[in-house]
N, C-alpha and C positions, 0 to 999 in steps of 0.2 A: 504494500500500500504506500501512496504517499501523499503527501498534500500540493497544491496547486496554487502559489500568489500571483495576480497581477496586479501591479500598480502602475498606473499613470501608461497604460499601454494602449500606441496609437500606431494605425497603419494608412501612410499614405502610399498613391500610385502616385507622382508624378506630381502635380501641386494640389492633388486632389484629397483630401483626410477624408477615409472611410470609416477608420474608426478613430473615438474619440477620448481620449483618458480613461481606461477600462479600470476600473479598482474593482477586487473581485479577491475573494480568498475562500478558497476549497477544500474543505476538512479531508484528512484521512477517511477512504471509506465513505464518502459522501456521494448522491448520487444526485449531479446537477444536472440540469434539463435548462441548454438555451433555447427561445421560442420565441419565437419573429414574424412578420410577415419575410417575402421574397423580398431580397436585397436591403435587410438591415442589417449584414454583416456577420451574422451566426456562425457560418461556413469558414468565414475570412478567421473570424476569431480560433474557433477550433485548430483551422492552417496553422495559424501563428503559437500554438500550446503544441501541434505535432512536428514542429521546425517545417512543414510546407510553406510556409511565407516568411518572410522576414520580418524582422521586427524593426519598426521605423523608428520609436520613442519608446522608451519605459523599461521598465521590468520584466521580466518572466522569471519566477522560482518554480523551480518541482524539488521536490521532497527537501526543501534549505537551500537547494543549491541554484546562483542562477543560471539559467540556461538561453539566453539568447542567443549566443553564438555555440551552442551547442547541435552537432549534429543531429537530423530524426534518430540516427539507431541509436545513439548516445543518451536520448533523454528518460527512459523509463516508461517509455508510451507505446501504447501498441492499438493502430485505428481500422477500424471498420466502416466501409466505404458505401454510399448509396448503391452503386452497382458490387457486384459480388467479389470481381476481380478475382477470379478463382481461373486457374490454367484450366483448357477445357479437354486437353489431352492427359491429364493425369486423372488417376483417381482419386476417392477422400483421402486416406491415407499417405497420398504422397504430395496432393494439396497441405493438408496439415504441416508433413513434415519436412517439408521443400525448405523453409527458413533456417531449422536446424540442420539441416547437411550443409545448406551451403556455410553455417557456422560453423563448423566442424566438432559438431554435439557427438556424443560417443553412440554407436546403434542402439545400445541395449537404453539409452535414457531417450533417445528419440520414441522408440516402442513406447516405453512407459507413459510417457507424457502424451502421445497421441493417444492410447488405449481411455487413459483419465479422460481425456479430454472428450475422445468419442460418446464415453459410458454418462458424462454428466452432460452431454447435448443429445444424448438417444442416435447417437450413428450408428455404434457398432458393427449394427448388421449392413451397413451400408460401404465399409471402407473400401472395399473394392469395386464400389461404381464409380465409372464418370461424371462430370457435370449434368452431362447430358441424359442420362438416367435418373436425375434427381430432381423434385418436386422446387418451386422458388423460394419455398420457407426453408427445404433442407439445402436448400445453395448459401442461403445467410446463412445457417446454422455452420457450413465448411468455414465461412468466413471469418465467424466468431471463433471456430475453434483455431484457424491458424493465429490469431491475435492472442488467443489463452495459452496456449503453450509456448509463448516468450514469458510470459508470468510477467506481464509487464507490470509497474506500479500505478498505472494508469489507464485506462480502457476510454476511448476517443471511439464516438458512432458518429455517423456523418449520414442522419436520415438514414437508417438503414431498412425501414420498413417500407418508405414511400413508393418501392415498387411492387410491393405484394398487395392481394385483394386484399377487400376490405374483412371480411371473415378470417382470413389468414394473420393479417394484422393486429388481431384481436386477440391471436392464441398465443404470436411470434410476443409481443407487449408481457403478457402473464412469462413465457420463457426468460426475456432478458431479465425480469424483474426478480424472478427466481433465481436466475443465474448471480445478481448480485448478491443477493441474500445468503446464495453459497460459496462464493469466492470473498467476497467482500471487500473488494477489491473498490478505488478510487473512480466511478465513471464520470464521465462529461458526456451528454448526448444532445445531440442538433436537431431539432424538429421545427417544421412550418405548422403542425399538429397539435390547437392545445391542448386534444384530450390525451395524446400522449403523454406530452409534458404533466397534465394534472394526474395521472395513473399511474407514471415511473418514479418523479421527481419525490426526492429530502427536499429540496428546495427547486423553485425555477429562477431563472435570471429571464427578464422580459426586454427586447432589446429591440429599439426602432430609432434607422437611420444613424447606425454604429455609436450609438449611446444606451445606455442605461436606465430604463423606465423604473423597474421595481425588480427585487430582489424579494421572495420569500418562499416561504411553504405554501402547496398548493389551496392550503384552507385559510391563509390570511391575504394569499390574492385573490381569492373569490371572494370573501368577506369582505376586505379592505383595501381595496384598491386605490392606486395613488391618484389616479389620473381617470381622465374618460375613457383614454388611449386602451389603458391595463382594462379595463370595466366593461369595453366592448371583444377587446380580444380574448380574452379568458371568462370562460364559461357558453356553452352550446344550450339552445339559442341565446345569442349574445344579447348582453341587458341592454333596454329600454332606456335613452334619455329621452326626455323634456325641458321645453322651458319652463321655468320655477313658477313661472304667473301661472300655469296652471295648476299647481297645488296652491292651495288657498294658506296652508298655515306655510308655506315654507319658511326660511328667515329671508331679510332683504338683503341681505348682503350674496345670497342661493343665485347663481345663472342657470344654472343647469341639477335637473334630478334627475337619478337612476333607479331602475327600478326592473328587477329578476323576472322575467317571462312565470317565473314561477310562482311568486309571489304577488301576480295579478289574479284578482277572483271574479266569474262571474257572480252579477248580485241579481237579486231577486226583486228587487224595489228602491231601494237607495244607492247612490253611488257617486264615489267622487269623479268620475271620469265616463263619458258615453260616447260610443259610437258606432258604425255598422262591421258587422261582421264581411271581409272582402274575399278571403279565403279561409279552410281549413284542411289541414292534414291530416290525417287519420294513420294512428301509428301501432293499433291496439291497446295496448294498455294506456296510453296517454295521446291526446291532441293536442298540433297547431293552430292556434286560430288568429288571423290578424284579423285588426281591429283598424278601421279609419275612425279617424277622432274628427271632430268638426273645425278644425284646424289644418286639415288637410294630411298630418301627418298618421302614421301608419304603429301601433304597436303589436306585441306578438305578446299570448300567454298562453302558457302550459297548464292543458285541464286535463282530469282523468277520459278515458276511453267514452264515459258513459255521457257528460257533456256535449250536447251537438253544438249547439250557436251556427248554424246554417247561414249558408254565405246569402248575403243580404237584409239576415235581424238586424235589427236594432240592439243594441246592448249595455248592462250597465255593469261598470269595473269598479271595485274596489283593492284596496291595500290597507299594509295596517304602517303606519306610520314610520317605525322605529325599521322599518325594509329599506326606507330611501334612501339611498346615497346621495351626498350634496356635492356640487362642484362649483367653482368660480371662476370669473371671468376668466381666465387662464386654463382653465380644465383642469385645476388641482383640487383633490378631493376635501373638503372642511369636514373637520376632525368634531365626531357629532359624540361631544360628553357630556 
């Protein structure tokens, strides 16, 4: 295991700064989940902690020591790539253990190590296929195993699920997450994905336009979000703003409220908020249903299955108070004590 610091760490191409004074520090055994939209530098950053990019300004430590001008096979890191990157003429077995021959690992510990490595990703029975006899969830799994048997102190994912279905992504998610649990090894993983990010992550780092939104666990980004920014992009379906004039008690100094799809209720007769129902979703156990408000603008809430709100009611929405997130003229959230 090791731990991971960056301070003050920026990368430019050219006179162009992609990213921005990164301060960031990564426990032993921690499992960090960056989560972005495309092109706020997630990717760039990870490069820069696996020595694939250079480092323009700042810092990099791994395990105490720093590492900016340290070579990738020098630094304790071992990454797993969106695509599999797996030779397509070899089989698992010699996928796995291609890193150590060409190290000059001893046979009988190459064996060992891939045999472990097989038995805790369920290949075994597999070492003697090729890629191309292998399922896409067991192509990342060769992937991951060649990165496990460097024992690195660091385990670097770079989206590695985005190309599997969506079914597949949902079992491969519960594997990594187990795999940490048994290794317990250092990870950093890269996703455009928040429900990854909120399913794998000790913590997430939330990162737009190569800076630093919010840093936390996935239960006080959902909860307490810094910004509008964090408050729409974490959590599925993403929360509800308004302008503040339409909640009656808000404070006046409120631009902007948030408020959880899920925490919108149909009412029966009273409500703070009405408008026609424009679509719904039907999911089985729970529904979509958007809501136009007579403002023109559009909100979404999550009702159980049995709820219709039929597109084109009329409707009346409630909430309970103490659900709104408040935000100000800046899109910074005020701290509701």
């Amino acid at each position: 295991m090791a731990s991971v610091n960056l301070s003050n760490l920026s990368k430019r191409f050219g006179k162009v700064e992609i990213i921005h004074n990164i301060d960031l520090d990564i426990k032993d055994g921690e499992f960090v989940v960056f989560v972005g939209p495309s092109g706020c530098g997630k990717s760039t950053l990870l490069r820069m902690i696996a020595g694939l990019e250079d480092i323009s300004a700042g810092s990099l430590m791994i395990d105490g020591k720093i590492a900016n001008d340290l070579p990738a096979s020098k630094r304790d890191v071992a990454m797993v790539f969106q695509s599999y990157a797996i030779y397509p003429h070899m089989t698992v077995r010699d996928n796995i253990s291609f890193g150590m021959k060409v190290r000059g690992i001893p046979s009988k510990e190459i064996e060992a190590k891939v045999r472990e490595a097989a038995e805790i990703l369920q290949l075994d029975e597999l070492l003697d296929r090729l890629p191309k006899e292998l399922s896409g969830g067991q192509r990342q799994r060769v992937a991951i195993g060649r990165a496990m048997v460097r024992d690195p102190g660091v385990f670097l994912f770079d989206e590695p699920l985005s190309n599997l279905d969506a079914e597949l992504r949902v079992h491969m998610r519960a594997e990594v997450s187990q795999l940490h649990q048994r290794l317990a090894n250092t990870m950093i993983y890269v996703t455009h994905d928040q429900i990854e990010a909120m399913t794998l992550a000790d913590r997430i780092v939330v990162l737009r336009k190569g800076q630093i939104e919010q840093i936390g666990t996935p239960k006080e980004l959902y909860e307490r979000p810094a910004n509008v920014f964090c408050a729409q992009f974490i959590g599925s379906p993403k929360m509800n703003i308004l302008p503040a004039e339409l909640i009656a008690d808000a404070p006046t100094d409120v631009v902007h409220v948030g408020i959880r799809p899920e925490h919108l209720k149909l009412a029966d007769d009273q409500g703070r908020l009405s408008g026609t129902v424009t679509a719904r979703e039907y999911t089985g156990s729970s529904a979509l249903i958007h809501v136009k408000l007579p403002s023109g603008q559009t909100v979404l809430l999550v009702t159980n299955g049995s709820e219709t709100g039929a597109t084109g009611d009329s409707v009346l929405l409630n909430f309970e108070m103490e659900d709104l997130h408040q935000f100000d003229q800046s899109g910074n959230a005020i701290s509701q004590s």
